[in-house]
KELUMRO-426320 format. One record per atom (N, C-alpha, C): residue in one letter; x, y, z; atom name. Coordinates in Angstrom, 1 decimal, padded with zeros to 4 digits, always signed. Example, Ala and Ser with C-alpha at 12.3 -4.5 7.8 and 13.67 -1.06 7.14 Angstrom:
BEGIN
 res      x      y      z atom
   A +013.2 -005.7 +007.8    N
   A +012.3 -004.5 +007.8   CA
   A +013.2 -003.3 +007.8    C
   S +012.8 -002.2 +007.1    N
   S +013.7 -001.1 +007.1   CA
   S +012.9 +000.0 +007.9    C
END
This chain:
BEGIN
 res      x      y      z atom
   X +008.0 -009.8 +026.7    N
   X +007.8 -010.3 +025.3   CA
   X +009.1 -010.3 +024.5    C
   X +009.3 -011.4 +023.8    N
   X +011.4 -011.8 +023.1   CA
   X +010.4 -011.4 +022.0    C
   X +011.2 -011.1 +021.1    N
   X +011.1 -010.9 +019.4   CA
   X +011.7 -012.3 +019.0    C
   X +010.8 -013.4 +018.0    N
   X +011.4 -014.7 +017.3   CA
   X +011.3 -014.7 +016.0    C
   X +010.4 -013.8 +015.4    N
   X +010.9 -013.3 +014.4   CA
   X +010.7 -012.1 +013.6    C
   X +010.7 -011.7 +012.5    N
   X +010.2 -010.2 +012.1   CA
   X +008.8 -009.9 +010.8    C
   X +008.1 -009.4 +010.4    N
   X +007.2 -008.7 +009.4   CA
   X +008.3 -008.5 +008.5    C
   X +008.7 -008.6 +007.5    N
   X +009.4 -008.3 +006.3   CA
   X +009.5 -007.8 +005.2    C
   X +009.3 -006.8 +004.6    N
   X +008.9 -006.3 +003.2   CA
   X +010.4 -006.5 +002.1    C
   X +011.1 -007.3 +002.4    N
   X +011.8 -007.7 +001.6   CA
   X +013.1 -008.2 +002.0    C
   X +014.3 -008.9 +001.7    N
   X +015.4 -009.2 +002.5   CA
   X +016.6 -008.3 +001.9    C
   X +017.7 -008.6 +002.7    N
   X +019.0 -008.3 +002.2   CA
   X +019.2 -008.6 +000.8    C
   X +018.9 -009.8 +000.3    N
   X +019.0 -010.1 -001.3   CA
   X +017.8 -009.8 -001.8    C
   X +016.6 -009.9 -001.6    N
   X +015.8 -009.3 -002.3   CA
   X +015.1 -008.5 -001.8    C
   X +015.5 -007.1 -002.1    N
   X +014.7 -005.8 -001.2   CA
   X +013.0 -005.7 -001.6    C
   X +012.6 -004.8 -000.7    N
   X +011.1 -004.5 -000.9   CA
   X +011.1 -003.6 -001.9    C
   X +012.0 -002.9 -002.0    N
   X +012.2 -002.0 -002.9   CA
   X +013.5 -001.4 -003.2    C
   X +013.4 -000.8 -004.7    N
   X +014.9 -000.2 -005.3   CA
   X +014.3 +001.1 -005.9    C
   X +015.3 +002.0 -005.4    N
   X +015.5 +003.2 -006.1   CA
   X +017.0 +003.0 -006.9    C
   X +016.4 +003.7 -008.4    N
   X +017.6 +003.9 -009.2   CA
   X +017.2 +005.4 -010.0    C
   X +019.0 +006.2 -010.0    N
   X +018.3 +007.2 -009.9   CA
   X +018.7 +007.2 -012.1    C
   X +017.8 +008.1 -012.6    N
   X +017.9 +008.3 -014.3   CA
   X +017.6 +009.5 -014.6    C
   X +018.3 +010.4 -014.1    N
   X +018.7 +012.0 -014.0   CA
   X +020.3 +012.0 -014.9    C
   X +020.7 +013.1 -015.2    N
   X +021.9 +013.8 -015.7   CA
   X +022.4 +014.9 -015.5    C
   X +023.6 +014.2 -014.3    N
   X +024.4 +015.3 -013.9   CA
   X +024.6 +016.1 -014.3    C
   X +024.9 +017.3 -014.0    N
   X +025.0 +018.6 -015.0   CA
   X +026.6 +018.3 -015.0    C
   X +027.0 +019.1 -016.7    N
   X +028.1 +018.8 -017.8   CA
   X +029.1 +019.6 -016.5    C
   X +028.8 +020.6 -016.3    N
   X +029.7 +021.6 -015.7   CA
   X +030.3 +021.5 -014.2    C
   X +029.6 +020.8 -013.9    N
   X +029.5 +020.7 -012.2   CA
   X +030.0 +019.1 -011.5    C
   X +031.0 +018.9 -010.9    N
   X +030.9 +018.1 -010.5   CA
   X +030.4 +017.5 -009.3    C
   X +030.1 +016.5 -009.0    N
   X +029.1 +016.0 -007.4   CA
   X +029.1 +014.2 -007.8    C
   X +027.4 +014.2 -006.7    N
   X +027.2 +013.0 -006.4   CA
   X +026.0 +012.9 -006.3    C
   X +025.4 +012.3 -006.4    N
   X +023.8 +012.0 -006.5   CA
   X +023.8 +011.4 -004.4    C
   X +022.6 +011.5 -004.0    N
   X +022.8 +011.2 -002.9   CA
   X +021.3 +011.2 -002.4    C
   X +021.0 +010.2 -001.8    N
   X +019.3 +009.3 -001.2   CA
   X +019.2 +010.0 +000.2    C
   X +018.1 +010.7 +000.3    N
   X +017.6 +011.0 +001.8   CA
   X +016.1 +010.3 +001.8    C
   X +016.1 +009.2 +002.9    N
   X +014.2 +008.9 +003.2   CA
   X +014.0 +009.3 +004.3    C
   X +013.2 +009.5 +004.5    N
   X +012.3 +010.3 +005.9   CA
   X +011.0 +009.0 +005.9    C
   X +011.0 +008.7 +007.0    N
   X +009.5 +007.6 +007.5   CA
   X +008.5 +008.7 +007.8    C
   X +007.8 +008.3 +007.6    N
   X +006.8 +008.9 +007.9   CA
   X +005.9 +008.4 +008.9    C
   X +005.2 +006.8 +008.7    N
   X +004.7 +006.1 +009.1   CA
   X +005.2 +004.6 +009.7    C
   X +005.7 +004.2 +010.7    N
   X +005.7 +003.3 +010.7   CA
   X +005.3 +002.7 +012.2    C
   X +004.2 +002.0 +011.9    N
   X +003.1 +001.5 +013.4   CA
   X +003.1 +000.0 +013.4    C
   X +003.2 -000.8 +014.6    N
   X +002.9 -001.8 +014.7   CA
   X +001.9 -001.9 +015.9    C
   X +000.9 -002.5 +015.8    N
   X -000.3 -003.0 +016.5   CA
   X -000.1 -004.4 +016.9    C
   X -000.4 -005.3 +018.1    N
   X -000.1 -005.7 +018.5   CA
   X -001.9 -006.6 +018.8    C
   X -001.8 -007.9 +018.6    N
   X -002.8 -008.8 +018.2   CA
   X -003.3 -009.7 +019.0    C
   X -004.5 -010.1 +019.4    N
   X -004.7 -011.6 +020.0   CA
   X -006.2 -012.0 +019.6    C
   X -006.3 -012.5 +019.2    N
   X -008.1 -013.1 +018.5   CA
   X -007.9 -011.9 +018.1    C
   X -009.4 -011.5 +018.2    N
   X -010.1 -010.2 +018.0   CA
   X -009.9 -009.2 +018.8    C
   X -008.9 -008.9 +019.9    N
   X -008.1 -008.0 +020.8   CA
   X -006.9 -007.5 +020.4    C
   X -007.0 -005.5 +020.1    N
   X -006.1 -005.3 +019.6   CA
   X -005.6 -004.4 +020.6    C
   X -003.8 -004.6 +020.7    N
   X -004.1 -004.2 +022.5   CA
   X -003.2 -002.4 +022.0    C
   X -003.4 -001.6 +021.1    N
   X -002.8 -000.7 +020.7   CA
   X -001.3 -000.5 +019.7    C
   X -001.1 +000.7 +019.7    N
   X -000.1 +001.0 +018.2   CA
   X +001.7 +000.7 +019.5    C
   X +002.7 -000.1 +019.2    N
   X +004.1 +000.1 +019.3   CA
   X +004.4 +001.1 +019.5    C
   X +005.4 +001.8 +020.6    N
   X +006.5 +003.0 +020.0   CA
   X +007.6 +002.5 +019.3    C
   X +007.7 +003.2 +018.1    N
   X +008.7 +003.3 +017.6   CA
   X +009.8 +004.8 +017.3    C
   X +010.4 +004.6 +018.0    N
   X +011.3 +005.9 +018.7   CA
   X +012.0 +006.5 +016.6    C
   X +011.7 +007.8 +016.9    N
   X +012.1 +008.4 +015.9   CA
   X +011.8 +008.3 +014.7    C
   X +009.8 +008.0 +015.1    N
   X +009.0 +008.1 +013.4   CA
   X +008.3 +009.1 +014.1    C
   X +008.0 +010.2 +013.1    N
   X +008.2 +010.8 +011.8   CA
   X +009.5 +010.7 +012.1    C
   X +010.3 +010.5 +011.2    N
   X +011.8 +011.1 +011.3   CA
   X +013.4 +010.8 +010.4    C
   X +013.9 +010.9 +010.0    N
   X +015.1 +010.7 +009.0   CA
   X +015.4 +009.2 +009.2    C
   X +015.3 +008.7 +008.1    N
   X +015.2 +007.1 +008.0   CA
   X +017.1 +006.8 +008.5    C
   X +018.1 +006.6 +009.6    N
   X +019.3 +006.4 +009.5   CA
   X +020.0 +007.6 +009.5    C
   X +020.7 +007.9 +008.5    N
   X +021.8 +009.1 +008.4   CA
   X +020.8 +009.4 +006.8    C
   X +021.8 +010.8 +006.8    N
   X +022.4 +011.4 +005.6   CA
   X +023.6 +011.5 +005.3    C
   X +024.1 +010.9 +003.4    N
   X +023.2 +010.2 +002.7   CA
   X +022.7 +008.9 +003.1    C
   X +021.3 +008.7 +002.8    N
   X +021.0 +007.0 +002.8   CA
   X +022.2 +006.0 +002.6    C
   X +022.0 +004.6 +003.4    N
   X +022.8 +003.9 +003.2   CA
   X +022.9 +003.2 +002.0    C
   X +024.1 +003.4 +000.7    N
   X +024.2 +003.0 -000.8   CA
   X +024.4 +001.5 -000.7    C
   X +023.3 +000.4 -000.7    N
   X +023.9 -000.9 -000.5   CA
   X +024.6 -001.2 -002.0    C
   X +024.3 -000.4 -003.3    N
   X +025.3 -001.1 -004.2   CA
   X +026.1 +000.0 -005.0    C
   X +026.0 +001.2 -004.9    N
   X +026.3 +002.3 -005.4   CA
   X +025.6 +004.1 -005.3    C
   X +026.1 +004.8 -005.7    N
   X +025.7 +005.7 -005.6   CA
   X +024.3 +006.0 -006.3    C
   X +024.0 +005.5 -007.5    N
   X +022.9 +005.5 -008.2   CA
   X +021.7 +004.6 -007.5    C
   X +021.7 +003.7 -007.0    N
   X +021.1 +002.6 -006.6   CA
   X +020.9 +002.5 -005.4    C
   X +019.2 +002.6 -004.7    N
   X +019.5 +002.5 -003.3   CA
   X +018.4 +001.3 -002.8    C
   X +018.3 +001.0 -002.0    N
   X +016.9 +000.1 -001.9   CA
   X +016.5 -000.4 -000.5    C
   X +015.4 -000.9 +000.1    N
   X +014.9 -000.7 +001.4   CA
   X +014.4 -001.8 +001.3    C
   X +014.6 -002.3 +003.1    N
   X +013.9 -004.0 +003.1   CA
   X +012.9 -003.7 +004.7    C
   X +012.1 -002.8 +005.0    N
   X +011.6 -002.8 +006.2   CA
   X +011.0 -003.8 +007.4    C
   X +011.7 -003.5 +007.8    N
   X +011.3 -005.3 +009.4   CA
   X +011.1 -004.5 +010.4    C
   X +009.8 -005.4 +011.0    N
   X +009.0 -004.8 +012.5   CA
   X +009.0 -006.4 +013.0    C
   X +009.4 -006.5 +014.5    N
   X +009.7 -007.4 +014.9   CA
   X +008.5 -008.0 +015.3    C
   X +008.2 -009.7 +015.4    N
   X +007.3 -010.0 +015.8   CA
   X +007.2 -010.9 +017.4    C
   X +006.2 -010.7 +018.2    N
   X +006.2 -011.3 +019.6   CA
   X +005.6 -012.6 +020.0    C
   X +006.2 -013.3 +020.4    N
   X +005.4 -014.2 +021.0   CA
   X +004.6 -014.1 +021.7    C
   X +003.0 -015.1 +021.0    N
   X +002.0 -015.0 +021.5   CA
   X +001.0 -013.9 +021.0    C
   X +001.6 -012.9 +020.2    N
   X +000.8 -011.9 +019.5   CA
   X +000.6 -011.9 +017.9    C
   X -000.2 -011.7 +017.5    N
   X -000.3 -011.0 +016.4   CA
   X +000.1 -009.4 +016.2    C
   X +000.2 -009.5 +015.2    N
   X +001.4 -007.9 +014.3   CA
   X +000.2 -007.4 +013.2    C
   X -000.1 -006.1 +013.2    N
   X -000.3 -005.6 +012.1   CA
   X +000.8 -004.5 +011.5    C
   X +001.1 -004.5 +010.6    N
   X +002.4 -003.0 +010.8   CA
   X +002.3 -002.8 +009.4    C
   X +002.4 -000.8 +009.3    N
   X +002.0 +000.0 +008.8   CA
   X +003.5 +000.9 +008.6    C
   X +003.8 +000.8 +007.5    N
   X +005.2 +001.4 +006.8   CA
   X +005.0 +002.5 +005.6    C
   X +005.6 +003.7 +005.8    N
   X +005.0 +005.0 +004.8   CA
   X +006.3 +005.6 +005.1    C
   X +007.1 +006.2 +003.7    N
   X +008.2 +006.9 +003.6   CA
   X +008.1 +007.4 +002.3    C
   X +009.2 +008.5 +002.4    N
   X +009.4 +009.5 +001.0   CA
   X +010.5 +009.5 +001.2    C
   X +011.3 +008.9 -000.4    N
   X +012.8 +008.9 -000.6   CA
   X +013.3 +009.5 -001.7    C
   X +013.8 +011.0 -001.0    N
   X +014.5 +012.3 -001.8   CA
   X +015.6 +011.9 -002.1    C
   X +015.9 +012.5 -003.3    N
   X +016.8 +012.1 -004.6   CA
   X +017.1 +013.6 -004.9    C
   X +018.6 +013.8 -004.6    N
   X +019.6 +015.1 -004.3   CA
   X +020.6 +015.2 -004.7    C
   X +021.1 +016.1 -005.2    N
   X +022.8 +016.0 -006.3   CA
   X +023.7 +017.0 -005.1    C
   X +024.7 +016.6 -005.4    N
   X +025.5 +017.2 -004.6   CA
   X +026.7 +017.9 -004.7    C
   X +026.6 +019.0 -005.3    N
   X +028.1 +019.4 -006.0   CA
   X +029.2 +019.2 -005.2    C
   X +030.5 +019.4 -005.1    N
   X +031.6 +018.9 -004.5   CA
   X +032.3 +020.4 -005.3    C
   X +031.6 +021.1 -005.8    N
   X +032.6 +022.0 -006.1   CA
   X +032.5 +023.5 -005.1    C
   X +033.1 +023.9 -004.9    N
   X +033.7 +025.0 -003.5   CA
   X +033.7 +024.3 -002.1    C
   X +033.3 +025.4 -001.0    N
   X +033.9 +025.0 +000.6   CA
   X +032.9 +024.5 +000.8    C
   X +031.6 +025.0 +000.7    N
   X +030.6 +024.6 +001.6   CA
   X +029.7 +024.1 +000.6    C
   X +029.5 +023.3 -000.2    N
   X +028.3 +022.0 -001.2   CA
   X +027.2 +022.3 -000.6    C
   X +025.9 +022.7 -001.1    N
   X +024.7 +021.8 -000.6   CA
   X +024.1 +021.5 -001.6    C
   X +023.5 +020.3 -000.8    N
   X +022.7 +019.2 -001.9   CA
   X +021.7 +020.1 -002.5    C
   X +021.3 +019.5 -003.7    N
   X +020.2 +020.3 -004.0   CA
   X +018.9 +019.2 -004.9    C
   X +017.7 +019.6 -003.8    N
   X +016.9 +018.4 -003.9   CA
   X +016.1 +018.2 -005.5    C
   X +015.9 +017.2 -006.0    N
   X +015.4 +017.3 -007.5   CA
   X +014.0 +016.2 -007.3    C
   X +013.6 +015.7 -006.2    N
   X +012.4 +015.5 -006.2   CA
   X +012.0 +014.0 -005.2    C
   X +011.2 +013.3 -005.5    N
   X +010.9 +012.2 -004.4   CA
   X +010.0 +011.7 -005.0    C
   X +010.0 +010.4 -004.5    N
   X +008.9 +008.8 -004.2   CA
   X +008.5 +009.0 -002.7    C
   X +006.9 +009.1 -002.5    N
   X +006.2 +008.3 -001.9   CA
   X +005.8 +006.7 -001.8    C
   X +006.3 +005.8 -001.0    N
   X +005.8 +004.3 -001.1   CA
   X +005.2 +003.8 +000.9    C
   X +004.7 +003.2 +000.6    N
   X +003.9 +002.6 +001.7   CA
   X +004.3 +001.0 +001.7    C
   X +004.0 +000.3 +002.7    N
   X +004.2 -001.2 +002.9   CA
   X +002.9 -001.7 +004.3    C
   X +002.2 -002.8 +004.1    N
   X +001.7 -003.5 +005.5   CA
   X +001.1 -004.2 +005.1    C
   X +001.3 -005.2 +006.4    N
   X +000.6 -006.4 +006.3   CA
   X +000.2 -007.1 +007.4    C
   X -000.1 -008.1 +007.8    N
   X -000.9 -008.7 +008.9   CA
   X -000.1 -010.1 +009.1    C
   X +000.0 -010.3 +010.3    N
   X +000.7 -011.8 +010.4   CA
   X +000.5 -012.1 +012.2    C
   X -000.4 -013.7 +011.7    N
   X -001.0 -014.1 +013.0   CA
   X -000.3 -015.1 +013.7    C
   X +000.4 -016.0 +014.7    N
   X +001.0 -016.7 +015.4   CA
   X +000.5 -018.0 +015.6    C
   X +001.2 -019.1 +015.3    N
   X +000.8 -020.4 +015.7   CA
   X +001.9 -021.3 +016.4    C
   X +002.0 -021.4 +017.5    N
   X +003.2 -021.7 +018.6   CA
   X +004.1 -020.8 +018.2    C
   X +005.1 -020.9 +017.4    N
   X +006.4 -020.2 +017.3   CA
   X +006.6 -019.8 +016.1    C
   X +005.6 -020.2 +014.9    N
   X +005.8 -019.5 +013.7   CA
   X +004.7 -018.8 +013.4    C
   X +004.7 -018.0 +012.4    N
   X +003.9 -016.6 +011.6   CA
   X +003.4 -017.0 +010.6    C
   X +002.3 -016.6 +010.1    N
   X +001.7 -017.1 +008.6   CA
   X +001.1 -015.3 +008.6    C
   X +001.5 -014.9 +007.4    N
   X +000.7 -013.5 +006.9   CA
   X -000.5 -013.9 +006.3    C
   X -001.0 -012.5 +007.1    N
   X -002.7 -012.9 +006.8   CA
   X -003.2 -012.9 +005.1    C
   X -003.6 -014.2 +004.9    N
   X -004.2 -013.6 +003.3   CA
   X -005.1 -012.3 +003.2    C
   X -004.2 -011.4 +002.0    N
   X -004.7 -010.4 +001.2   CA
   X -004.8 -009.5 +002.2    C
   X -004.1 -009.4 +003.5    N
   X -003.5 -008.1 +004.4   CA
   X -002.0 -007.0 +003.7    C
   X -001.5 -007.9 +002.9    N
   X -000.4 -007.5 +002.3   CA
   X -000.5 -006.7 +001.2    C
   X +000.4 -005.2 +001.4    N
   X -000.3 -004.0 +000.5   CA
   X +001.0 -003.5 +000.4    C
   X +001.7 -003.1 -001.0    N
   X +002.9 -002.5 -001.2   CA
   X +002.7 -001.3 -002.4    C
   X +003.2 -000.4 -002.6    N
   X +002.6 +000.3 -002.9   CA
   X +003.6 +001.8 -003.4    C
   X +003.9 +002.6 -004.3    N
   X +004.9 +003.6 -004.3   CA
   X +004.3 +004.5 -005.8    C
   X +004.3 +006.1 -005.5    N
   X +004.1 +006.7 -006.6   CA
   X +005.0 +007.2 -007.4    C
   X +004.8 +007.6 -008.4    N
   X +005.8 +007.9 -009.4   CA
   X +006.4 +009.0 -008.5    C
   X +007.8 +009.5 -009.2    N
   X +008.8 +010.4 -009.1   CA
   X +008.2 +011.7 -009.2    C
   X +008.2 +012.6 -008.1    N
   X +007.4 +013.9 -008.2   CA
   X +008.6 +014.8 -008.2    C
   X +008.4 +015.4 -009.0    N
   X +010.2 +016.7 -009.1   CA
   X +009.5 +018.1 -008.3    C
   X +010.8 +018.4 -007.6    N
   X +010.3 +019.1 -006.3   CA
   X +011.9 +019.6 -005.6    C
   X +012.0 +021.0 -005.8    N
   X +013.5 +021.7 -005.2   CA
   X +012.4 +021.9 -003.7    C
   X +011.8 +021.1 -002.9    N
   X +011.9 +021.1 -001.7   CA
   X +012.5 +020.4 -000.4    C
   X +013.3 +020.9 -000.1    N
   X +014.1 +020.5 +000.9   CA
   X +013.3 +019.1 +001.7    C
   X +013.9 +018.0 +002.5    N
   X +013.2 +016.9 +003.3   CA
   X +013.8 +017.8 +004.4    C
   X +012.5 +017.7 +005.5    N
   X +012.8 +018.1 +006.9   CA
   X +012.9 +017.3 +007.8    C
   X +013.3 +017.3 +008.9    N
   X +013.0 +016.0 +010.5   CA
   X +013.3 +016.7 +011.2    C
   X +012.7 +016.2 +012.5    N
   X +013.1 +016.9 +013.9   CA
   X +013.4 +015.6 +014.6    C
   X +013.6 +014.2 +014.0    N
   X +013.7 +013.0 +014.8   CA
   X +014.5 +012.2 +013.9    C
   X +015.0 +011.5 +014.2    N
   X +015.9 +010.2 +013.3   CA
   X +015.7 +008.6 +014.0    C
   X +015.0 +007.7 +013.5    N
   X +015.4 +006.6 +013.2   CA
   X +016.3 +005.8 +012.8    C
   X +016.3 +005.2 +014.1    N
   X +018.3 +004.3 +013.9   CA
   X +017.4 +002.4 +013.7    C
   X +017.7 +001.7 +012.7    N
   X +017.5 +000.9 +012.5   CA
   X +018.3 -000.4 +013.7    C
   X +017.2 -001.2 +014.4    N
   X +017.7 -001.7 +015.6   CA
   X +017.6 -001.6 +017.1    C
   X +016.6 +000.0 +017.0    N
   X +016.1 +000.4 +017.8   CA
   X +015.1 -000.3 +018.3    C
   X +015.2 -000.4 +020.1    N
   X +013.7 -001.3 +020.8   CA
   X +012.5 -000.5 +020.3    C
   X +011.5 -001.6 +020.0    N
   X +010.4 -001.0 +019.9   CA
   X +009.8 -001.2 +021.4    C
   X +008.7 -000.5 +021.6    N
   X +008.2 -000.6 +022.7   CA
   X +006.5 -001.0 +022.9    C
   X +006.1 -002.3 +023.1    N
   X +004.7 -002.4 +023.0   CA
   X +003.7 -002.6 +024.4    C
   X +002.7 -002.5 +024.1    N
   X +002.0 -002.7 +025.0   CA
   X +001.5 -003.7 +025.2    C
   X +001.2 -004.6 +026.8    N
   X +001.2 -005.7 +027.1   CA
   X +000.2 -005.8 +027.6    C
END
């Protein structure tokens, strides 16, 4: 099965979503503000009629979205996410996208800095998209986006896995 094209919750120019952070650095301390997301969810199902032939592996969900810090596509304040699951010829896609993106200051003052967490967004993404020779049409009213307010929270993000963006998915045939 080739991948021809992808499920998209937003592009390079227009992301699915933006974090901007509206905190105030403390007077005394110098640092950096700095984005950790952790996936939580991200499944793709795999389609034909009314045959659903099971969930994709996607290597390192649950798990730290990339590196630490998040990748700043325009600054340090500003971060934002465009989620793509690839789509197959001859199948239908349903895919299911769920992350929390921690928002962390970072002092730079002494030897050893740690970040110290000031809180997180929960947001979700999915949608449906069915095949007709070589192009995709998303299913009407399958598409659900979705994020809660800013929850303040000195709890650390954890992982035991990491998510490298580019990674083969693995489906079932």
């Amino acid at each position: 099965m080739g991948d021809l094209a992808s499920l998209a919750f937003g592009t390079s120019s227009a992301p699915g979503i933006t974090f901007t952070e509206h905190a105030t650095a403390p007077s005394s301390d110098a640092g950096e503000w700095e984005w950790v997301q952790f996936i939580g969810t991200f499944t793709e199902n795999l389609t034909s009629g009314s045959t659903e032939y099971g969930a994709c592996t996607v290597p390192g969900v649950p798990g730290l979205d990339n590196e630490v810090p998040y990748e700043y596509e325009f600054n340090y304040i500003t971060v934002v996410d465009a989620p793509a699951s690839p789509l197959f010829s001859g199948y239908g896609s349903k895919v299911q996208f769920g992350a929390t993106m921690y928002l962390m200051w970072n002092p730079t003052v002494g030897s050893s800095p740690i970040p110290v967490p000031l809180g997180s967004v929960s947001w979700d993404a999915s949608a449906e998209a069915t095949p007709s020779g070589s192009t995709w049409t998303v299913v009407a009213g399958s598409q659900s986006e979705s994020a809660d307010s800013f929850q303040a929270s000195s709890s650390f993000p954890t992982w035991s896995a990491t998510f490298y963006t580019g990674e083969t998915i693995t489906c079932p045939n």
